[in-house]
C-alpha positions in Angstrom: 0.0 0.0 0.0 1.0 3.4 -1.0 1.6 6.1 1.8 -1.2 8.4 0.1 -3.9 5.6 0.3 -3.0 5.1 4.1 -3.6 8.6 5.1 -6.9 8.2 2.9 -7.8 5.4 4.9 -7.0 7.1 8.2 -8.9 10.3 7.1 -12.4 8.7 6.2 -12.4 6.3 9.2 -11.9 9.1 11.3 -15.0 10.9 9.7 -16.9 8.0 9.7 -16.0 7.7 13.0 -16.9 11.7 13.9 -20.3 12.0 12.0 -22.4 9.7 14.1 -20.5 10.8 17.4 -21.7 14.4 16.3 -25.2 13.4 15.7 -25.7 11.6 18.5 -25.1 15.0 20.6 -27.8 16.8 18.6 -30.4 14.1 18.3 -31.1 13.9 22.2 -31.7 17.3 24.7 -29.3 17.2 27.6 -31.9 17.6 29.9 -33.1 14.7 28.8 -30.1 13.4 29.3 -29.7 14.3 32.5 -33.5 13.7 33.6 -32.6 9.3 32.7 -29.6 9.7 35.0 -30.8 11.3 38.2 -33.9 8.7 37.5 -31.4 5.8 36.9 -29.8 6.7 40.4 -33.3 7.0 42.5 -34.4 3.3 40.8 -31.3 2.0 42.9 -32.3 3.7 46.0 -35.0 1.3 47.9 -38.1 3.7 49.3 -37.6 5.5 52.1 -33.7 5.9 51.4 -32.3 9.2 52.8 -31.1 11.6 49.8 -29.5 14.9 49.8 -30.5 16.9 46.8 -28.9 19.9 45.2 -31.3 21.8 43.3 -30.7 23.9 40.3 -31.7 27.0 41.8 -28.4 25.5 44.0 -30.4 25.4 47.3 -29.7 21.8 49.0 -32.3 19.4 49.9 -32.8 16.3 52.2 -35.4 14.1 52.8 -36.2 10.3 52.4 -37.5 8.8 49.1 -40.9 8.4 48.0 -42.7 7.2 44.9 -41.1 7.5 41.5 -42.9 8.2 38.3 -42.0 8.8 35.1 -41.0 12.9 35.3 -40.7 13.1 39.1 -40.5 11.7 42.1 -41.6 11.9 45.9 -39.3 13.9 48.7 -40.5 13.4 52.2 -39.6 15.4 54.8 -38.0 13.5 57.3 -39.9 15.4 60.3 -43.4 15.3 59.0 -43.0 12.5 56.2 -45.1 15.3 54.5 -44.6 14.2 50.6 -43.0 16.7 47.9 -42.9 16.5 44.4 -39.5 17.3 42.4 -38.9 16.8 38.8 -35.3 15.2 37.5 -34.7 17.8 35.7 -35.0 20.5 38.5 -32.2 18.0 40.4 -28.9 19.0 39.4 -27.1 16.8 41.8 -28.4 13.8 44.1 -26.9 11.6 47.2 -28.8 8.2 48.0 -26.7 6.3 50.0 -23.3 6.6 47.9 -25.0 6.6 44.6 -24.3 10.4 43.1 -25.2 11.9 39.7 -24.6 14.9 38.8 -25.3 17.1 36.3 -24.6 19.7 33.9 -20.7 19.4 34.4 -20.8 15.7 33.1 -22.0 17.2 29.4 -18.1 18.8 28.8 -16.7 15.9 29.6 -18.3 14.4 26.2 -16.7 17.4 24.6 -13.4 16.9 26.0 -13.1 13.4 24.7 -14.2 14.4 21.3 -11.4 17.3 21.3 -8.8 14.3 22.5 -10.0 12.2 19.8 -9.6 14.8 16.8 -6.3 15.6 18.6 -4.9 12.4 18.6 -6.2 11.2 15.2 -4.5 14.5 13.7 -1.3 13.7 15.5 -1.2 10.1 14.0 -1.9 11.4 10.1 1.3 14.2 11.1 3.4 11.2 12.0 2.0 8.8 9.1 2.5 11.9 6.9 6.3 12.3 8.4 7.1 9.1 8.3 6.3 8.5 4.4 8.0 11.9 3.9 10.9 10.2 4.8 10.4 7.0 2.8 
């Protein structure tokens, strides 16, 4: 194989690789995104499992778990067991037991690897590109 058809190779598998990465990202709202996870976390928790909640309007909560529906669940107050309703996506943080998700923050992290990846597939056509130079 000639030098010129391996960095051919290497530049349509990498954007074969990027387009579906990239769509992926658009197709689906981060919130809900970020709704599934704090509701993957709470399915974990048994009923009645203490939680400490950080809110998005950053106020911290705590209470014992409830019911769970589909958009929200159930916070009782520890004191009066009275029941309140929070949605996942006003919970931008949650405790049960150990089990935490958090949120917003996790969404550059996506970004971050994409930027690695770009980075270190450009490096490797430089040295594929350096090393048939030399050739």
């Amino acid at each position: 194989m000639c030098p010129n058809s391996i960095l051919r190779f290497i530049t349509a598998l990498t954007l074969l690789t990027l387009v579906p990465m990239c769509n992926a990202q658009a197709a689906s709202p981060h919130l809900d995104r970020h709704a599934s996870k704090i509701h993957k976390v709470l399915a974990t928790c048994p009923p009645g499992s203490h939680l400490h909640l950080t809110l998005e309007d950053q106020t911290n909560d705590f209470g014992d778990l409830g019911t769970l529906s589909e958009a929200s669940f159930e916070l009782l107050n520890p004191k009066s067991s009275m029941p309140r309703v929070i949605r996942y996506d006003q919970v931008t943080r949650v405790d049960c037991e150990g089990r935490v998700a958090t949120g917003p923050g996790i969404e550059r992290n996506h970004h971050a690897v994409g930027f690695l990846l770009i980075v270190g597939v450009a490096v490797g056509v430089a040295v594929a590109i350096l090393a048939s130079s030399k050739n």
